[in-house]
Biopython code that builds the backbone (N, CA, C, O; Angstrom):
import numpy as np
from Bio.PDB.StructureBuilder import StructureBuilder

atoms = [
    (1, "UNK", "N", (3.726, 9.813, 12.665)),
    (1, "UNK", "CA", (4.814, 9.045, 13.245)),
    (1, "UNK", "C", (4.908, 7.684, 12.572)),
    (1, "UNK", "O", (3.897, 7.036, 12.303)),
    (2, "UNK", "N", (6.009, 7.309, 12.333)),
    (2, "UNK", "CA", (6.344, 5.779, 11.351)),
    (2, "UNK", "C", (7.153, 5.317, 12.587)),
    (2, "UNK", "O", (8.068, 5.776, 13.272)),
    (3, "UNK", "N", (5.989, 3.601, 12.537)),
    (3, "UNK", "CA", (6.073, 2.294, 13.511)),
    (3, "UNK", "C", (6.625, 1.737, 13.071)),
    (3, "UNK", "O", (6.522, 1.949, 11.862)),
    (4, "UNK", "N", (7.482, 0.791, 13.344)),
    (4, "UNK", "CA", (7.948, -0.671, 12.699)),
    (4, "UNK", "C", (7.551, -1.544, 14.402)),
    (4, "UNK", "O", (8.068, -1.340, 15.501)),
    (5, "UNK", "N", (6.551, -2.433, 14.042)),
    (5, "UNK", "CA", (6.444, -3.498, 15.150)),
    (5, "UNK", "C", (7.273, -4.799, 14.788)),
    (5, "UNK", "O", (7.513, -5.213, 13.654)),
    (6, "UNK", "N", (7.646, -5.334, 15.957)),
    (6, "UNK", "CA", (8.832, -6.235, 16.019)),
    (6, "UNK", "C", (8.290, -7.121, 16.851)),
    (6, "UNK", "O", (8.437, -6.878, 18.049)),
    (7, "UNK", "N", (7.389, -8.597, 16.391)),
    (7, "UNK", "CA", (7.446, -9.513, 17.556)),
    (7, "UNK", "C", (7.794, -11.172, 16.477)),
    (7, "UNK", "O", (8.156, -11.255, 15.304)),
    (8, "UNK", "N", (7.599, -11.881, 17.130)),
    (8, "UNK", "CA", (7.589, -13.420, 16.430)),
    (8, "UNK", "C", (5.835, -13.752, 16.312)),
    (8, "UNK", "O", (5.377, -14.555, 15.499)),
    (9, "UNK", "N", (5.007, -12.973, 17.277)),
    (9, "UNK", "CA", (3.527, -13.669, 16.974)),
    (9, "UNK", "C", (2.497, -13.195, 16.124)),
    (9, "UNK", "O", (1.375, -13.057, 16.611)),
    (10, "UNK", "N", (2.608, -13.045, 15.459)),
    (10, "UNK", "CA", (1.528, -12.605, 14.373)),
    (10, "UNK", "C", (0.277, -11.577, 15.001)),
    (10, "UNK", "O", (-0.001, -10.389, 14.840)),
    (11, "UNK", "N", (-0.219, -12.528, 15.674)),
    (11, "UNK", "CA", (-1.535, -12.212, 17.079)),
    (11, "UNK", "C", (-0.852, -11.074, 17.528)),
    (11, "UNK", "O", (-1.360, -9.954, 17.587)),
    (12, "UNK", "N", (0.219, -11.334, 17.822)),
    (12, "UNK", "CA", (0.629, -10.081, 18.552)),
    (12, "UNK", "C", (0.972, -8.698, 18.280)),
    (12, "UNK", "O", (0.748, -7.720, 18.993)),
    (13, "UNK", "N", (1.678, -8.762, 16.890)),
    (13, "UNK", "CA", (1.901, -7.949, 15.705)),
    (13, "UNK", "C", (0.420, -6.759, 14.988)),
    (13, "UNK", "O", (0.546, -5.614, 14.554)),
    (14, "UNK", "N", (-0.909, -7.626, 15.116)),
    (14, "UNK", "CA", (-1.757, -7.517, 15.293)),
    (14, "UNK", "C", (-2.403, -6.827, 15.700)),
    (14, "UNK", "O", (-3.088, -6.047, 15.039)),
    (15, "UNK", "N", (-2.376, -6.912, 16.934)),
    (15, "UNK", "CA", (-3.318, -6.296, 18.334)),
    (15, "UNK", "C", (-2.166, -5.209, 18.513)),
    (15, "UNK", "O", (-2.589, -4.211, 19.096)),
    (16, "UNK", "N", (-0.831, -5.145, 18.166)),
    (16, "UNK", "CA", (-0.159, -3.558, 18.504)),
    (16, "UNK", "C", (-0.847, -2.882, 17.113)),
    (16, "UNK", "O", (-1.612, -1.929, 17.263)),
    (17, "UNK", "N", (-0.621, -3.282, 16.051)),
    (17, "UNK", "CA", (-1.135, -2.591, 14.874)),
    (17, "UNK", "C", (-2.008, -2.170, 15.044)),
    (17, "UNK", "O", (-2.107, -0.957, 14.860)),
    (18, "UNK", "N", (-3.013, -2.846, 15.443)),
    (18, "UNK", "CA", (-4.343, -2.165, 15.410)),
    (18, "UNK", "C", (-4.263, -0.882, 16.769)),
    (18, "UNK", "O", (-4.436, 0.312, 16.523)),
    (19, "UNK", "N", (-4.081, -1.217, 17.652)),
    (19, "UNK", "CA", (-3.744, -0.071, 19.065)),
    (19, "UNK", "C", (-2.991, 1.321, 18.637)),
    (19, "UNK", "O", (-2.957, 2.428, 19.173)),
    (20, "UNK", "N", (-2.433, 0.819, 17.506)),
    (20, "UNK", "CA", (-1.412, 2.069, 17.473)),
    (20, "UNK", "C", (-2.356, 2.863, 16.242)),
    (20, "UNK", "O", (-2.835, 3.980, 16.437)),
    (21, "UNK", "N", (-2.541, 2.081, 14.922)),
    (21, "UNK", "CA", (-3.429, 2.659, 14.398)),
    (21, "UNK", "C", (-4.303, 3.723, 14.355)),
    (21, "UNK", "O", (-4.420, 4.735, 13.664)),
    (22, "UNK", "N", (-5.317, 2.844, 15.968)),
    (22, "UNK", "CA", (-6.274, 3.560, 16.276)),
    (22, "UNK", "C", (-5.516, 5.002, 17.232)),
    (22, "UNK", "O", (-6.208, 5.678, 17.993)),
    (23, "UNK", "N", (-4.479, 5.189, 17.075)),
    (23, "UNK", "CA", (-3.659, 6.381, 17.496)),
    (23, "UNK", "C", (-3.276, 7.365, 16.795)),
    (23, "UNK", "O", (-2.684, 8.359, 17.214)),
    (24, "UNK", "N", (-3.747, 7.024, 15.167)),
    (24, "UNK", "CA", (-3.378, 7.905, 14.472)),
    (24, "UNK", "C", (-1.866, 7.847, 13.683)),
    (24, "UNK", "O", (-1.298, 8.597, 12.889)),
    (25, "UNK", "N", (-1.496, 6.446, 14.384)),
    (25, "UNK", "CA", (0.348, 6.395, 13.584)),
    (25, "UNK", "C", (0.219, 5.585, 12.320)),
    (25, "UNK", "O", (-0.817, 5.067, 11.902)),
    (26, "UNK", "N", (1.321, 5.551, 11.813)),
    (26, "UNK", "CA", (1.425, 4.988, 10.607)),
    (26, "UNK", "C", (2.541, 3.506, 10.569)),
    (26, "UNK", "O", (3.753, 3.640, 10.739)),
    (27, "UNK", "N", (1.964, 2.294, 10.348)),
    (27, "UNK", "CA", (2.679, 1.080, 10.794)),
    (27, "UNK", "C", (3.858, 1.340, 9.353)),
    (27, "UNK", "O", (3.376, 1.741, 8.293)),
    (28, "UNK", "N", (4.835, 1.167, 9.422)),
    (28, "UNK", "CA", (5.545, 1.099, 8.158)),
    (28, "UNK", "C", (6.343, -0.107, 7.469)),
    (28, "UNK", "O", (6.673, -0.259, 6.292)),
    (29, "UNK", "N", (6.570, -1.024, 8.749)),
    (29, "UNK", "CA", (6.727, -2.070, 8.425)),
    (29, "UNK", "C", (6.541, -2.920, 9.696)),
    (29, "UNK", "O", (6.181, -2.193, 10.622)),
    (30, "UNK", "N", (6.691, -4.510, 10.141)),
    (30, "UNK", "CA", (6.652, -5.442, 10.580)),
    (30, "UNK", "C", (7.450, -6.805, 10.811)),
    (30, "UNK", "O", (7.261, -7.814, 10.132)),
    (31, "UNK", "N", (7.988, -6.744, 11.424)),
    (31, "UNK", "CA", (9.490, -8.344, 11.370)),
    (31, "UNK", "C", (8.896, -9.246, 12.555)),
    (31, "UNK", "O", (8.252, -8.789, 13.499)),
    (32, "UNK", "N", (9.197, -10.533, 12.370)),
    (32, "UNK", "CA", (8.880, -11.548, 12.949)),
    (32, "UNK", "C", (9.893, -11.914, 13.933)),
    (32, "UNK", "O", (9.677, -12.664, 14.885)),
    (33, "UNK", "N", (11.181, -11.266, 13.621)),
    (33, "UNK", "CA", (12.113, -11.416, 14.182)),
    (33, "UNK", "C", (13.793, -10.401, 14.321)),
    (33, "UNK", "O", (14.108, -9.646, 13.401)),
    (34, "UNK", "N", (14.674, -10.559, 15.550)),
    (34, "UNK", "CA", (15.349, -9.208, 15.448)),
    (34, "UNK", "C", (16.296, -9.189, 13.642)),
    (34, "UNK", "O", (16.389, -8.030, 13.238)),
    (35, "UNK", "N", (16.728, -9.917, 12.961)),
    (35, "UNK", "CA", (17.063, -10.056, 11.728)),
    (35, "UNK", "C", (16.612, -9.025, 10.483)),
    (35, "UNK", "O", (17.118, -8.141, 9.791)),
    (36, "UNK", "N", (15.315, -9.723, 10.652)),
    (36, "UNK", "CA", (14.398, -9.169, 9.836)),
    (36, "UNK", "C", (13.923, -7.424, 10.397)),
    (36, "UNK", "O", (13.442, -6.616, 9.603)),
    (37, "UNK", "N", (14.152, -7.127, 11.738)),
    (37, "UNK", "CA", (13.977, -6.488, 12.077)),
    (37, "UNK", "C", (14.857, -5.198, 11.757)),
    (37, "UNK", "O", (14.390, -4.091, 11.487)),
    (38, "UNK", "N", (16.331, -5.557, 11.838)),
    (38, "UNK", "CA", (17.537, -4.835, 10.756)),
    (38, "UNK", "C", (16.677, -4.579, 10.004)),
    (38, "UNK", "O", (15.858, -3.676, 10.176)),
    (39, "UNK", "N", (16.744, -5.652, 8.641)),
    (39, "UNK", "CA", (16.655, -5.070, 7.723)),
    (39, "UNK", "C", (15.750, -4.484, 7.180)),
    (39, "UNK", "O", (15.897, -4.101, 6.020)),
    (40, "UNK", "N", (14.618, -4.266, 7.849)),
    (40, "UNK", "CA", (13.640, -3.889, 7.556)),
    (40, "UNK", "C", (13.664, -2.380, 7.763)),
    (40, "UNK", "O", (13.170, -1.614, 6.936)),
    (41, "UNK", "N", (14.395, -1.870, 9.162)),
    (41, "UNK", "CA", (14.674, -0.471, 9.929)),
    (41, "UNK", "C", (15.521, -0.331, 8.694)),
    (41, "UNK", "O", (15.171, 0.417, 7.781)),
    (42, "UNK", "N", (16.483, -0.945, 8.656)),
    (42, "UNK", "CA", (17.410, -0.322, 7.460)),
    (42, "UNK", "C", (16.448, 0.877, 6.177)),
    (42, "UNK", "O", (16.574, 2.040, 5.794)),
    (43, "UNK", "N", (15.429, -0.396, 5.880)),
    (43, "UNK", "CA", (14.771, -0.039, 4.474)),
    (43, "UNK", "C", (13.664, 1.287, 4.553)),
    (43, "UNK", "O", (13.363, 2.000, 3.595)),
    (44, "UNK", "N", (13.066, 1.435, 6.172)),
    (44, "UNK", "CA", (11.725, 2.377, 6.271)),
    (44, "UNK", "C", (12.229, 3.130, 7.369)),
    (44, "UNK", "O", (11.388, 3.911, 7.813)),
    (45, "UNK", "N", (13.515, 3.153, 8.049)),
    (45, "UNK", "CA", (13.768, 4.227, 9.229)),
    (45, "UNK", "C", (12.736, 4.854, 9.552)),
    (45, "UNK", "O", (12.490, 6.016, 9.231)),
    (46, "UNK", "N", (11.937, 4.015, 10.320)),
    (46, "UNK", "CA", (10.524, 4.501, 11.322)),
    (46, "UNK", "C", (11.231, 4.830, 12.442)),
    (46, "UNK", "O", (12.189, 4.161, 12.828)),
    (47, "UNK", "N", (10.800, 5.886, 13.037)),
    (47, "UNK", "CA", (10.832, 7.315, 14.269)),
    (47, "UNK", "C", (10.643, 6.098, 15.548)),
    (47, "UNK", "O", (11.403, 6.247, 16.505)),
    (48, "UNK", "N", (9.781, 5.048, 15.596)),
    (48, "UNK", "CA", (9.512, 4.300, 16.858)),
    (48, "UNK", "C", (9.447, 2.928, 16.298)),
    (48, "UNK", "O", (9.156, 2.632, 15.140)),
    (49, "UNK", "N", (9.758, 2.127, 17.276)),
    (49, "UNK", "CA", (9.727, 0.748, 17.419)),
    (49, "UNK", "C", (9.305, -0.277, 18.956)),
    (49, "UNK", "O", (9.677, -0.160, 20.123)),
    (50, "UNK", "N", (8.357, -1.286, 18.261)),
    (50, "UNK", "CA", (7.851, -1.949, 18.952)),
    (50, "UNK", "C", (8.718, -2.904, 19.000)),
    (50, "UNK", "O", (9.429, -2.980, 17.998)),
    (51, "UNK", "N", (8.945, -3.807, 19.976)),
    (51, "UNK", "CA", (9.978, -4.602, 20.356)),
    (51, "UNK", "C", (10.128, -6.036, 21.437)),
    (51, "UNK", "O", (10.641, -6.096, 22.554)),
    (52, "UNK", "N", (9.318, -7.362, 20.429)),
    (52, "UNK", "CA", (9.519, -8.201, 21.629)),
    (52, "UNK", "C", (10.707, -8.676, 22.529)),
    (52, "UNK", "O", (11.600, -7.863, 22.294)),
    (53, "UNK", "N", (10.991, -9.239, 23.095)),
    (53, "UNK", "CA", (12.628, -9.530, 23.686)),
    (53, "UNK", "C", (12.600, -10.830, 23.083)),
    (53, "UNK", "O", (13.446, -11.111, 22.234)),
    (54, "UNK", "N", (11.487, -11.875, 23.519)),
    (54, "UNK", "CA", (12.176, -13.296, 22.829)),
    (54, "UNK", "C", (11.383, -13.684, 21.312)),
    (54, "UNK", "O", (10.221, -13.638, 20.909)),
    (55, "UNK", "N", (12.831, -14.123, 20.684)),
    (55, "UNK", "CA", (12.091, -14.004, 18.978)),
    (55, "UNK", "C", (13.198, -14.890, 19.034)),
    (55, "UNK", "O", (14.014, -14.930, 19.955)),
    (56, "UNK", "N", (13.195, -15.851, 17.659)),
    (56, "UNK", "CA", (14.389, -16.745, 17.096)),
    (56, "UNK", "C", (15.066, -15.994, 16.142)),
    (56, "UNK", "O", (14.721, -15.031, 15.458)),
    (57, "UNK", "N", (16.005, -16.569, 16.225)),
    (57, "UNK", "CA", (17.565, -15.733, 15.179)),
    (57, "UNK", "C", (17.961, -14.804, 15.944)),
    (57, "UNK", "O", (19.161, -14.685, 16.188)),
    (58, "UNK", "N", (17.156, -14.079, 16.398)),
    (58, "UNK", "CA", (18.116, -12.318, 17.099)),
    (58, "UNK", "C", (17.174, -12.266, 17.901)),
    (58, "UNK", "O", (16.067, -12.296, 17.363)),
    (59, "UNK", "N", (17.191, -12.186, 19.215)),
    (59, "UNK", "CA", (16.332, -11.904, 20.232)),
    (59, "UNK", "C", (16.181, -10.266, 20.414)),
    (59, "UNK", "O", (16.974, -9.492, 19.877)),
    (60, "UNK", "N", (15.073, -9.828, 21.232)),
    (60, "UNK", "CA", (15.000, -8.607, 21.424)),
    (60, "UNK", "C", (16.227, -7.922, 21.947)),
    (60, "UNK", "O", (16.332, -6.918, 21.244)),
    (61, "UNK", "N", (17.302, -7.942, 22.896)),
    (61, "UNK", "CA", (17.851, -7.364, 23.790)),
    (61, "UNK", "C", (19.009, -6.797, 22.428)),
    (61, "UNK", "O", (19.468, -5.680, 22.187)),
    (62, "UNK", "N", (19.197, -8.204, 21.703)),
    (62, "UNK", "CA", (20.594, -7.796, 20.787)),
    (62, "UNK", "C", (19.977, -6.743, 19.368)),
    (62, "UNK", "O", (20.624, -5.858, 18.808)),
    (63, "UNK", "N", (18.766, -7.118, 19.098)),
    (63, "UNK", "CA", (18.069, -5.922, 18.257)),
    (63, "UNK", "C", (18.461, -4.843, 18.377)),
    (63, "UNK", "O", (19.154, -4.163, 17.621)),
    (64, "UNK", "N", (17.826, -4.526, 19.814)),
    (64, "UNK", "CA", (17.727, -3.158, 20.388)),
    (64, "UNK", "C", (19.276, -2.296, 20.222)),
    (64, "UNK", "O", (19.371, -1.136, 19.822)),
    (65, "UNK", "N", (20.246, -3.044, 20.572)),
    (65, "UNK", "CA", (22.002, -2.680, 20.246)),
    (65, "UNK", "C", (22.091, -2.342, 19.094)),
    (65, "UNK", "O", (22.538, -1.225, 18.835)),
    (66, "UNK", "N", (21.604, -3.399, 17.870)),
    (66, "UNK", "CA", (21.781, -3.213, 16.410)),
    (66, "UNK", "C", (21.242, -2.234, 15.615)),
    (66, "UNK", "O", (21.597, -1.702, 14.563)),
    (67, "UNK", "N", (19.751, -2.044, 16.789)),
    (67, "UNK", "CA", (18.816, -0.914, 16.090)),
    (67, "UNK", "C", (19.608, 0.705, 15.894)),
    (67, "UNK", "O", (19.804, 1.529, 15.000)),
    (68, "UNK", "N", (19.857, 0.542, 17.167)),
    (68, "UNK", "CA", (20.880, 2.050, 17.917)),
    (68, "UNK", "C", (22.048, 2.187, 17.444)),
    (68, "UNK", "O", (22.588, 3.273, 17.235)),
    (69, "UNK", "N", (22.489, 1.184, 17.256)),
    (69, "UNK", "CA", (23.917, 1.262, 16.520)),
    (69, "UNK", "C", (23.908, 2.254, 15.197)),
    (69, "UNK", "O", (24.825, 3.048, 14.986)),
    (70, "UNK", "N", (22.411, 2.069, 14.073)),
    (70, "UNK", "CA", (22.013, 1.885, 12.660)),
    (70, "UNK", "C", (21.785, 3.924, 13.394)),
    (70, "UNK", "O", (22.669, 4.781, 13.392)),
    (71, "UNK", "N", (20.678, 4.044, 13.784)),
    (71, "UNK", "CA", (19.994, 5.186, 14.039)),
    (71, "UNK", "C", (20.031, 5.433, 15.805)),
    (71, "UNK", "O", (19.244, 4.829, 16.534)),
    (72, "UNK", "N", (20.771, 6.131, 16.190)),
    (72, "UNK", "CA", (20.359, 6.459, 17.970)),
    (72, "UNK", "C", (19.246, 6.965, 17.926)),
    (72, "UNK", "O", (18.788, 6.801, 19.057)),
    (73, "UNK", "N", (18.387, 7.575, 17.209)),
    (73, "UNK", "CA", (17.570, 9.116, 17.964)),
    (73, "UNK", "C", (16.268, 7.975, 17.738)),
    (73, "UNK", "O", (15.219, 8.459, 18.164)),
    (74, "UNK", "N", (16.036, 6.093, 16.971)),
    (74, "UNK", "CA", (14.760, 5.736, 17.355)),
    (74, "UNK", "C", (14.607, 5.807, 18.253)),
    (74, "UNK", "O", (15.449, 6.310, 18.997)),
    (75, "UNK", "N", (13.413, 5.330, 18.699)),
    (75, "UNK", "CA", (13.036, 5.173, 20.137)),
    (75, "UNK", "C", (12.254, 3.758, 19.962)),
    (75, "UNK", "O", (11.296, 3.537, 19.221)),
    (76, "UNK", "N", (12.834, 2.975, 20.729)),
    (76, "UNK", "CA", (12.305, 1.483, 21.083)),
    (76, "UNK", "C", (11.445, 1.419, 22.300)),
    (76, "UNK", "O", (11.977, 1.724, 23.367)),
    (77, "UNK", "N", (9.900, 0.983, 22.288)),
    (77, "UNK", "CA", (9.163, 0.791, 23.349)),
    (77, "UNK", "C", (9.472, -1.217, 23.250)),
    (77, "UNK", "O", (9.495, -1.934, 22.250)),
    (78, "UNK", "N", (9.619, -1.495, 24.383)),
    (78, "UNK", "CA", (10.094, -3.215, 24.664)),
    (78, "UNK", "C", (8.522, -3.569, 25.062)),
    (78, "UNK", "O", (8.072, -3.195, 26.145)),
    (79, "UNK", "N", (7.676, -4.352, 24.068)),
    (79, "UNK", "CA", (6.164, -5.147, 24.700)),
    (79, "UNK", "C", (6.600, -6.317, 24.671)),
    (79, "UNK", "O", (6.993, -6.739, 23.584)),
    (80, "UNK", "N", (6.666, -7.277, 25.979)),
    (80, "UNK", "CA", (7.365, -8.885, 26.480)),
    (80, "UNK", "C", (6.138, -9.043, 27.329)),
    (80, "UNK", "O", (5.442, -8.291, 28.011)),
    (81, "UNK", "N", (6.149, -10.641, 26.939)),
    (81, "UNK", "CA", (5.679, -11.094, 28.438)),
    (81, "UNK", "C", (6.762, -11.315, 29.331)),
    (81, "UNK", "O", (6.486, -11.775, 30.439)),
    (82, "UNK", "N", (8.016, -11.053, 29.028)),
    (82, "UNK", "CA", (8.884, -11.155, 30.202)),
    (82, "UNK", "C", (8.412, -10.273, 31.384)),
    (82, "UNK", "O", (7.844, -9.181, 31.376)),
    (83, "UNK", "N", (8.871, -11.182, 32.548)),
    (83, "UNK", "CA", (8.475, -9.860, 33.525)),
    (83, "UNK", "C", (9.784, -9.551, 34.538)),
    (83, "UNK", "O", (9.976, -8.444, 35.041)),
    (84, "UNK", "N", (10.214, -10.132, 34.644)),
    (84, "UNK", "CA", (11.252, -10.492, 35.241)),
    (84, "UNK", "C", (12.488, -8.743, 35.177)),
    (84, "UNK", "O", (13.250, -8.486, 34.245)),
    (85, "UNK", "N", (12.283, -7.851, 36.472)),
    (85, "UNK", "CA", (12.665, -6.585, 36.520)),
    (85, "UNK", "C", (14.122, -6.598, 35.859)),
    (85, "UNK", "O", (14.417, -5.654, 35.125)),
    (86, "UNK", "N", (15.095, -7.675, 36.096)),
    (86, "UNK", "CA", (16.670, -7.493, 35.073)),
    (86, "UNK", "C", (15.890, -7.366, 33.863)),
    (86, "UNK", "O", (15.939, -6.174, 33.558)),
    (87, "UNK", "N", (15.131, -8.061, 32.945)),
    (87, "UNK", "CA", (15.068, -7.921, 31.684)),
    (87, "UNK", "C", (15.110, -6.787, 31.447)),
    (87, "UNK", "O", (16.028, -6.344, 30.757)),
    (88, "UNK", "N", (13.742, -5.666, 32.145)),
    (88, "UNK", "CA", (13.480, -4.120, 32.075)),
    (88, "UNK", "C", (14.472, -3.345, 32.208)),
    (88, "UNK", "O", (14.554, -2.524, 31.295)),
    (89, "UNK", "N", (15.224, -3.283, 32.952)),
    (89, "UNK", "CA", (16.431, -2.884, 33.372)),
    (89, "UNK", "C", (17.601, -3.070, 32.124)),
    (89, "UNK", "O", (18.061, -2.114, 31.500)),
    (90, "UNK", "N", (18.002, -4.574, 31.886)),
    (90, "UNK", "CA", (18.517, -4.171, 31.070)),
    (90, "UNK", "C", (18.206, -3.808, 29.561)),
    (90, "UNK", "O", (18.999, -3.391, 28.717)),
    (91, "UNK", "N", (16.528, -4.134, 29.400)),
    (91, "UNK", "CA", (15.964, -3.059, 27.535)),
    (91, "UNK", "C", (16.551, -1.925, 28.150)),
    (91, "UNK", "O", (17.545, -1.502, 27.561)),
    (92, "UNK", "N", (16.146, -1.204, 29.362)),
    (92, "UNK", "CA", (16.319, 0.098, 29.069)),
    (92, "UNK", "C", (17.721, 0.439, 29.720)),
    (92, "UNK", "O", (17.874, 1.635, 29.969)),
    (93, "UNK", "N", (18.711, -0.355, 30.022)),
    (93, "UNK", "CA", (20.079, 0.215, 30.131)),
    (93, "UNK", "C", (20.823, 0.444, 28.474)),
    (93, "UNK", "O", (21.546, 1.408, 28.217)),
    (94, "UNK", "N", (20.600, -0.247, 27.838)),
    (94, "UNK", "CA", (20.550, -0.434, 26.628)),
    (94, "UNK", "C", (20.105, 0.364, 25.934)),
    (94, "UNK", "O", (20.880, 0.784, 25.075)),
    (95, "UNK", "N", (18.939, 0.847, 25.953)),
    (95, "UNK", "CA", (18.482, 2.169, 25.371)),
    (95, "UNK", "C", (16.932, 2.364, 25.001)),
    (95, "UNK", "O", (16.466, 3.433, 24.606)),
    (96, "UNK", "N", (16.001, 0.864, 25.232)),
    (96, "UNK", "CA", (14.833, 1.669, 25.217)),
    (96, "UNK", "C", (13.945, 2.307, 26.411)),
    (96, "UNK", "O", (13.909, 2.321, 27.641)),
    (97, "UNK", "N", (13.398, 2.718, 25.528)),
    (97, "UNK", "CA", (12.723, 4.256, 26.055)),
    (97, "UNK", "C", (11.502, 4.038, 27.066)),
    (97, "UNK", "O", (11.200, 4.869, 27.923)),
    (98, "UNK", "N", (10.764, 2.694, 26.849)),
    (98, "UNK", "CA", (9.663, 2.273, 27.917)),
    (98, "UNK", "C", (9.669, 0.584, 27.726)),
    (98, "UNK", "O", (10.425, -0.023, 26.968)),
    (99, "UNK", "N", (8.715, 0.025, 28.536)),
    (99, "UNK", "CA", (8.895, -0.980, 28.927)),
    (99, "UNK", "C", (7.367, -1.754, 28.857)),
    (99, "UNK", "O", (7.019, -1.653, 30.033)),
    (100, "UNK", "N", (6.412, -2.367, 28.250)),
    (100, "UNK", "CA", (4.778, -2.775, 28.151)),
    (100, "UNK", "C", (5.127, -4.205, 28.526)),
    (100, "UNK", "O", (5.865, -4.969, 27.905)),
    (101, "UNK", "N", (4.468, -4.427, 29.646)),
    (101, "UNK", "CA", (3.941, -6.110, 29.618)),
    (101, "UNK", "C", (2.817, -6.164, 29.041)),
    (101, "UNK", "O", (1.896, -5.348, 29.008)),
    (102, "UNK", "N", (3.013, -7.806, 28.299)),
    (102, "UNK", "CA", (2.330, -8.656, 27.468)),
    (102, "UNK", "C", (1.123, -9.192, 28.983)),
    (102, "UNK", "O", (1.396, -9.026, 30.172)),
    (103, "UNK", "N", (0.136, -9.679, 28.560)),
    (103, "UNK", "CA", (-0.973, -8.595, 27.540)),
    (103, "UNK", "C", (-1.177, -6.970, 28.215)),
    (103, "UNK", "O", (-1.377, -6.422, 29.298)),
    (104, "UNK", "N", (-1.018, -6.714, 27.070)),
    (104, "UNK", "CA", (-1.129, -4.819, 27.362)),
    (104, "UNK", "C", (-2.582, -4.240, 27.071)),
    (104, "UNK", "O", (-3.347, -4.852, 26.325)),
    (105, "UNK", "N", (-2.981, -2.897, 27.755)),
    (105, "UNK", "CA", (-3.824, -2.474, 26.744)),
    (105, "UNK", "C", (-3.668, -1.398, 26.221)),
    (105, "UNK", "O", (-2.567, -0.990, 25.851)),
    (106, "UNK", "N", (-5.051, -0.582, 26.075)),
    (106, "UNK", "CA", (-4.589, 0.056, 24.928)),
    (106, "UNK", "C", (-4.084, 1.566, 25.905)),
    (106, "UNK", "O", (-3.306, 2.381, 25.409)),
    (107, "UNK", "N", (-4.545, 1.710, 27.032)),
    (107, "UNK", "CA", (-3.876, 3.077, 27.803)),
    (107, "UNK", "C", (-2.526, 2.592, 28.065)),
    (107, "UNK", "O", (-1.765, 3.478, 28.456)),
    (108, "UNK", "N", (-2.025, 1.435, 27.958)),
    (108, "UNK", "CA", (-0.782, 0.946, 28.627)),
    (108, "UNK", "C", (0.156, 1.913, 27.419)),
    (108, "UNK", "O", (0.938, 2.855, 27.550)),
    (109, "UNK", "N", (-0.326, 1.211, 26.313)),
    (109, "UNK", "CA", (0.578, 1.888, 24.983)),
    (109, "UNK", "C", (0.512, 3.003, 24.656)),
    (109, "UNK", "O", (1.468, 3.685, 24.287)),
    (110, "UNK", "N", (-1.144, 3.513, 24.784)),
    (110, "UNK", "CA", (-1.031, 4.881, 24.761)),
    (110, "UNK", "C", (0.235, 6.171, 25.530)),
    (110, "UNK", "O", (0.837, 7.152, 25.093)),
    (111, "UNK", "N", (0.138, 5.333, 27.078)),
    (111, "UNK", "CA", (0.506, 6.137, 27.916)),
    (111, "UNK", "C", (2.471, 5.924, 27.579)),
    (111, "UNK", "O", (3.253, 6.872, 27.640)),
    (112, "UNK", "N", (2.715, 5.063, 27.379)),
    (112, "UNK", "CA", (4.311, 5.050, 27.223)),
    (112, "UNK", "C", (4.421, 5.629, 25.756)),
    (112, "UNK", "O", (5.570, 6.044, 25.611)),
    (113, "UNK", "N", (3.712, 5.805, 24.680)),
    (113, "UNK", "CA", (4.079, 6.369, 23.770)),
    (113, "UNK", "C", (4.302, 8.030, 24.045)),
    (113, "UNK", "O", (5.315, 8.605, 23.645)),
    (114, "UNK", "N", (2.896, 8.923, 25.000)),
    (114, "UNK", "CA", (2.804, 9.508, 24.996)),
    (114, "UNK", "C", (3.994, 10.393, 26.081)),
    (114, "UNK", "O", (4.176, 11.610, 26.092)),
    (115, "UNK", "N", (4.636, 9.434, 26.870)),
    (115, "UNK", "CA", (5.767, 9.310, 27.921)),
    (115, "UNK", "C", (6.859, 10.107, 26.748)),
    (115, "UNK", "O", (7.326, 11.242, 26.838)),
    (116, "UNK", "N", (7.042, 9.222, 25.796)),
    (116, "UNK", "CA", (8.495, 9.282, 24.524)),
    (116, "UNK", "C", (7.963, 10.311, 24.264)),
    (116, "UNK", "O", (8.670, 11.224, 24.690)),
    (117, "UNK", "N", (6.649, 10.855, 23.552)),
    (117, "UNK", "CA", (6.994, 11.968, 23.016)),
    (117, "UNK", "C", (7.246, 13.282, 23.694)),
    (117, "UNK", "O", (7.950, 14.272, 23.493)),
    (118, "UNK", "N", (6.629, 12.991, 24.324)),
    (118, "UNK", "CA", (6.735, 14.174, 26.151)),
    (118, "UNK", "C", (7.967, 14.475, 25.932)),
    (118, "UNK", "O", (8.267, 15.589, 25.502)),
    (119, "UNK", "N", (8.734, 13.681, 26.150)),
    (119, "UNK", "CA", (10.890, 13.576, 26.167)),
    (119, "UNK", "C", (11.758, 14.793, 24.756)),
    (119, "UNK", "O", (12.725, 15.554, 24.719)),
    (120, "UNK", "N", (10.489, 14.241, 23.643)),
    (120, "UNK", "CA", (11.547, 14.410, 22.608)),
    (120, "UNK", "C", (11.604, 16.061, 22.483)),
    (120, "UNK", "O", (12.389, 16.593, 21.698)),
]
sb = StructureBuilder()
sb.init_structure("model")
sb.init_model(0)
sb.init_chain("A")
sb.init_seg("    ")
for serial, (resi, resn, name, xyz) in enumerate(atoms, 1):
    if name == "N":
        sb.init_residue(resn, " ", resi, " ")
    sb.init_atom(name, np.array(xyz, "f"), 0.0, 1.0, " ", f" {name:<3s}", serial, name[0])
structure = sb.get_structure()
């Protein structure tokens, strides 16, 4: 399975890489932000995406539109420290597929990845 993780914190970028890793996936690329996050999906059309909501230039929520717009069938998991239930509500009215609060661990990610593939 090809990842593209999507946050602004490095640390954070990080600690999903390594979680997912140790899952057996394959990271394919990495954006700091939703921008970079285009163009990056553009360049490696990875199957899943990690997805903070607040980033500078393009926040998570408008990503997630741009991502789907490019490819429907990714699947966006949203990891925020937002907690706040509208945010969740609206990642996933919008279209992603699960929802991880910041700090997560590693059954948190496990278990919503394993949620998406259950689906597909």
């Amino acid at each position: 399975m090809k990842v593209m993780i999507v946050d602004d914190s490095v640390i954070m970028r990080k600690a999903i890489e390594m979680t997912l890793k140790n899952q057996g996936m394959q990271i394919v690329g990495q954006a700091a932000d939703g921008e970079q996050a285009i163009q990056l999906f553009q360049e490696m059309n990875p199957e899943y995406v990690t997805m903070d909501i607040t980033m500078p230039n393009m926040d998570g929520l408008t990503c997630i539109e741009e991502l789907l717009k490019i490819d429907n069938s990714v699947k966006i998991i949203v990891v925020t420290a937002l907690t706040q239930n509208g945010i969740a509500l609206k990642a996933l009215s919008l279209g992603a597929k699960a929802f991880i609060n910041k700090p997560f661990t590693v059954e948190k990610v496990k278990e919503a990845f394993e949620k998406i593939m259950a689906k597909a």
